[in-house]
Steps between C-alpha positions, in 0.01 A plus 500: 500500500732647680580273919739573748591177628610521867776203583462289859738803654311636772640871470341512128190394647454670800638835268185406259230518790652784621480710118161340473363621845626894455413500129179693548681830629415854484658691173673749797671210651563314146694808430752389733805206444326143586834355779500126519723451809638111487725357781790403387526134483766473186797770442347853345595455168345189451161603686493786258568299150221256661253777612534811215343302200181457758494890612540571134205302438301646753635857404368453165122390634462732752649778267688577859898546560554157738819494693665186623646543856713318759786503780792283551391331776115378652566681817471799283230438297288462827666829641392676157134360553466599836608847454313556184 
């Protein structure tokens, strides 16, 4: 049997909830990229070597294209969410 075991980090967590609350979509809207927005609390590269084996994961359940994004700084990640 296949798990995905979630570690104590709170962005994998709160990134599970969040895939398991919009998994019941609408096939119009499942035609559409999946965006995780994270804030960026370690340097890019590293949040995306953490984060892409997850949204792969996820990409292959929901048979959906996920996308991982972020900013540089938090400032703009709220600025993003705001607009959006």
């Amino acid at each position: 049997m296949n798990k995905l075991l979630i570690d104590a980090n709170p962005v994998s967590a709160l990134l599970f909830v969040l895939i398991t609350l919009f998994s019941n979509i609408s096939l119009a809207v499942a035609s559409k990229p999946l965006i995780i927005g994270v804030t960026p609390f370690i340097s890019t590269v590293s949040l995306f070597d953490r984060l892409s084996p997850l949204s792969q994961y996820i990409s292959e359940k929901l048979e959906r294209e996920v996308l991982i994004e972020t900013v540089k700084t938090p400032k703009e990640f709220l600025r993003q969410i705001h607009n959006r």
